[in-house]
Phi, psi and omega in degrees: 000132187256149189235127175229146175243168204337293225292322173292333178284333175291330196245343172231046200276351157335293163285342177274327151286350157282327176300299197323300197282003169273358192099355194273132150282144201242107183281126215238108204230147180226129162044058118087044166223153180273138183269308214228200167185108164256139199250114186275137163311150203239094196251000185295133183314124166283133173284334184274341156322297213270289181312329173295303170348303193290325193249011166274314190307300195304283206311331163292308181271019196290344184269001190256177187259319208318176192275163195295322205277300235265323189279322182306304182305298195315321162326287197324303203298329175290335168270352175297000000 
């Protein structure tokens, strides 16, 4: 864990956000006691999110022939 302090995040916060996104956790220290502690959000997409999505849709609709899009729109239109 790399340690920095107030006056480096006002003046370098730049570079402390590049540790972050390298992976680094970063302790943010005022008068040499740690404050803050920063963590990069974890942005990579879950891909098994969007699929799982996909293949829960097939399984509602699995008895009709139309396409996913054309059902998802005909829902829509019921609510309406």
């Amino acid at each position: 864990m790399k340690t920095a302090t107030v006056r480096d995040v006002q003046h370098h916060f730049n570079r402390i956000v590049q540790w972050t996104e390298s992976g680094e956790d970063v302790q943010i220290t005022r008068r040499n006691k740690p404050i803050v502690r920063l963590v990069a959000i974890n942005t990579a997409p879950e891909k098994t999110a969007a699929l799982d999505f996909y293949q829960r849709a097939l399984d509602l609709w699995k008895t009709t022939s139309a396409s996913l899009s054309e059902l998802i729109i005909e829902e829509r239109e019921e609510r309406i």
